[in-house]
SEVEX-431866 format. One line per field, with one value per residue (C-alpha): residue number from 1; residue in three letters; x, y, z. Coordinates in nm, 4 decimals. Layout:
N
num: (NUM|...)
residu: (Ala|...)
c1: (X|...)
c2: (Y|...)
c3: (Z|...)
REM end
This chain:
151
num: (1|2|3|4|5|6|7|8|9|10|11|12|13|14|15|16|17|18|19|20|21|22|23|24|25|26|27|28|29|30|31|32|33|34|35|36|37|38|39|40|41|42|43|44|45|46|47|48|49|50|51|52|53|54|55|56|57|58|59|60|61|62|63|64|65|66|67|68|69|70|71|72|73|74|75|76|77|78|79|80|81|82|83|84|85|86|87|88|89|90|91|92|93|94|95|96|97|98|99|100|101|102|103|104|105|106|107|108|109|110|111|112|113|114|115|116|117|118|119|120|121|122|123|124|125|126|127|128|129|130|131|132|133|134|135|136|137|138|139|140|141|142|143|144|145|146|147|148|149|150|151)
residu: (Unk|Unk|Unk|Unk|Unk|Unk|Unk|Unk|Unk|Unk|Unk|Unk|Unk|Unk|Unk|Unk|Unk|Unk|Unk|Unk|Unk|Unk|Unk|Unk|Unk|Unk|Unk|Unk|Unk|Unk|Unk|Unk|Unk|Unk|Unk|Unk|Unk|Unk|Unk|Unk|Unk|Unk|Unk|Unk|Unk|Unk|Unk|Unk|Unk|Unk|Unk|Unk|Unk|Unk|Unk|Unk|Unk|Unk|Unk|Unk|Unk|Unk|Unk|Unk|Unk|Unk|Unk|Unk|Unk|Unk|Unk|Unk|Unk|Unk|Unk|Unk|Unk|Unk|Unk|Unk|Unk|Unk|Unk|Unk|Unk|Unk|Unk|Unk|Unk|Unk|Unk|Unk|Unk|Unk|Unk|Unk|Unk|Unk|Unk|Unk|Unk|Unk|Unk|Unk|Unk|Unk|Unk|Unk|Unk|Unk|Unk|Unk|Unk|Unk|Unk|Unk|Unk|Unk|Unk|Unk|Unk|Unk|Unk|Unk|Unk|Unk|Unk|Unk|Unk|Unk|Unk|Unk|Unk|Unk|Unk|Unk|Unk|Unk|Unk|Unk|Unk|Unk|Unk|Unk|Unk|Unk|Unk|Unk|Unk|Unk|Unk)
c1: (0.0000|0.3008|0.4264|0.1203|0.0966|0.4281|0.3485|0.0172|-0.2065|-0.3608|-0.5319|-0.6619|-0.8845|-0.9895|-1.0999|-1.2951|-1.4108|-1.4789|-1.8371|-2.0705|-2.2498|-2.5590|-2.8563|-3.0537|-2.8401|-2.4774|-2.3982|-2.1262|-1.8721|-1.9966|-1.8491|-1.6571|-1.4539|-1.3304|-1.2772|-1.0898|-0.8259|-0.8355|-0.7349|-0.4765|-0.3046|-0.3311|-0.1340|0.1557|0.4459|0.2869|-0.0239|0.2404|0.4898|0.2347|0.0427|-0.2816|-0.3437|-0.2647|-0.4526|-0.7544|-0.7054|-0.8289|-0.6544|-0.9825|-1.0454|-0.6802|-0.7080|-1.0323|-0.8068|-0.5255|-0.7339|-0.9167|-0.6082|-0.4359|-0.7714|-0.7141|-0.3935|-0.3565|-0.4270|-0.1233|0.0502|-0.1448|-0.1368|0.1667|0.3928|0.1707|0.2282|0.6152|0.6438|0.4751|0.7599|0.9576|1.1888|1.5210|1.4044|1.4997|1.2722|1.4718|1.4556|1.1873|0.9186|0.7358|0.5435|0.8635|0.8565|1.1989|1.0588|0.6922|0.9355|1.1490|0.8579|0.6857|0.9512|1.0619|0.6695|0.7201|1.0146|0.8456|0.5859|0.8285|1.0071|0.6723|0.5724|0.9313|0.9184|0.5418|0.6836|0.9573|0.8108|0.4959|0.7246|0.9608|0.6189|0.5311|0.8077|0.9748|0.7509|0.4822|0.1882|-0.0377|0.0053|0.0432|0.3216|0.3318|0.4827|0.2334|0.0709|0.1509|0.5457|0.4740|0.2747|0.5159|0.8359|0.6538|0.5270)
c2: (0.0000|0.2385|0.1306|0.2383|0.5140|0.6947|0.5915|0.8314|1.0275|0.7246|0.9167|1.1924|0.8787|0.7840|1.1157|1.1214|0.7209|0.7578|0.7143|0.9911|0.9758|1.2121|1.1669|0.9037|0.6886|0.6089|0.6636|0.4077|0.5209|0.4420|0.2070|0.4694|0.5497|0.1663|0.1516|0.4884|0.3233|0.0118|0.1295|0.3696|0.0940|-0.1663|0.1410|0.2003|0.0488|-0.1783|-0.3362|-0.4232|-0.5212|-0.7982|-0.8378|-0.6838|-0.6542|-1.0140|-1.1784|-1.0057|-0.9269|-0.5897|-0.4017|-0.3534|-0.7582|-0.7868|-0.6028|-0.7408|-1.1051|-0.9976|-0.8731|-1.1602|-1.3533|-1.1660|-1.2479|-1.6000|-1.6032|-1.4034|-1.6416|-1.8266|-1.5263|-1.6080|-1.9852|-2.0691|-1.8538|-2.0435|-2.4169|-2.3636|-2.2183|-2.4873|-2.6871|-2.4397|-2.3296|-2.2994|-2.1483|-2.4256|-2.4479|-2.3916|-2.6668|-2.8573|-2.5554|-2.4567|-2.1844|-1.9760|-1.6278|-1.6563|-1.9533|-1.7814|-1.4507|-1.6705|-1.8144|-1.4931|-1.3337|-1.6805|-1.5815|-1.2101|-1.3819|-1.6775|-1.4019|-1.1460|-1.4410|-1.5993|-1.2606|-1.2188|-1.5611|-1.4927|-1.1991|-1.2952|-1.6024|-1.3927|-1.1008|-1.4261|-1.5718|-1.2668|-1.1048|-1.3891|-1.6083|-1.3058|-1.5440|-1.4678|-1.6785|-1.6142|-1.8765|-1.8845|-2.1177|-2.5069|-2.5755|-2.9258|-2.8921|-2.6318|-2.8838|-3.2411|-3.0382|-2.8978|-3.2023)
c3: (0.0000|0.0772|-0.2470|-0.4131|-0.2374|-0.3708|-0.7160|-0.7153|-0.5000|-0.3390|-0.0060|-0.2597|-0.3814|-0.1012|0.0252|-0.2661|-0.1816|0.2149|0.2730|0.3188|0.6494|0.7363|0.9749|0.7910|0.5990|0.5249|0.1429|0.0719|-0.2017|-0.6045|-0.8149|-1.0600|-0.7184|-0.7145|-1.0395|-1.0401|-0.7253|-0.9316|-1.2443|-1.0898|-0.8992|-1.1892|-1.3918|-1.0987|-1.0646|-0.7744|-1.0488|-1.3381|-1.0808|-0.9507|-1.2921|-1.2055|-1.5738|-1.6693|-1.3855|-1.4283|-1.0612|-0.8691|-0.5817|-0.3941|-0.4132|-0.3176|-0.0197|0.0695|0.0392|0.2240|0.5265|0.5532|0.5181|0.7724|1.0477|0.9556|1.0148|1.3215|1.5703|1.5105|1.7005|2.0180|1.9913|1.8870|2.1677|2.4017|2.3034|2.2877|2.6406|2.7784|2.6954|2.9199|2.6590|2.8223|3.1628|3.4366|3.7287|4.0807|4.2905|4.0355|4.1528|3.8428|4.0608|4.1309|4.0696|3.9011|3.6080|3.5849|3.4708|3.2494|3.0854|3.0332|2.8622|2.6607|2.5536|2.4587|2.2658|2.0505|1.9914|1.8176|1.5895|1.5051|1.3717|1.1986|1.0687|0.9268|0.7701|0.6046|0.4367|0.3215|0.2113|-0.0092|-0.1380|-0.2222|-0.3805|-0.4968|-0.6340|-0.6953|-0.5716|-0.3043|-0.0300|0.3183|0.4927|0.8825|1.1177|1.1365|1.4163|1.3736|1.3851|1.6786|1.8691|1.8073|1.9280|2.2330|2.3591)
REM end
């Protein structure tokens, strides 16, 4: 979207698109707006960089895609932290006491930590998919794999 962005006017449009509210009804944004954002991305540097053109594809219905994509995919950031700290990570419980302030710490921050490289990891293999092999598909880090080394 940044991308797009600095090849035209791209919040100029959607002034223009942004529905009109008043006290009885919401007026959502006519189709000549879309097809005004749709052809201006399909023309930037962004829509022939990605083939808009040749895949008959649309940056509204891409964006629509991606977002739902990206609500799909987001609970792997919440889940996934979870199952590998219940392995403990490397935190070592003093004495064999998993209820000591010092491994409930340890395993909060080996959290925080599996958190930050699941979202790296996420990114980097959607940002290679995407880039690289210029198909849309979003890669993340498998439950499955997550779940047999955990346990």
């Amino acid at each position: 979207l940044l991308l797009a962005a600095a090849d035209f006017n791209l919040l100029s449009l959607l002034s223009v698109c942004a529905p009109k509210f008043s006290k009885d009804h919401i007026r959502l944004p006519n189709m000549k707006c879309l097809d005004s954002i749709n052809d201006k991305v399909g023309n930037s540097f962004v829509g022939r960089f990605f083939k808009f053109e040749e895949r008959g594809a649309k940056f509204t219905n891409e964006l629509a895609g991606a977002s739902a994509t990206f609500l799909t995919m987001a609970y792997i950031l919440a889940v996934n932290p979870r199952i590998l700290a219940d392995s403990g990570g490397p935190c070592v419980a003093p004495d064999g006491n998993i209820f000591a302030p010092e491994y409930e710490e340890c395993i909060e921050d080996i959290k925080r930590q599996y958190i930050t490289s699941t979202a790296i990891g996420s990114m980097v293999g959607c940002l290679l998919m995407g880039l690289m092999a210029n198909l849309p598909i979003a890669l993340a880090p498998g439950m499955g794999m997550v779940s047999f080394e955990a346990w």
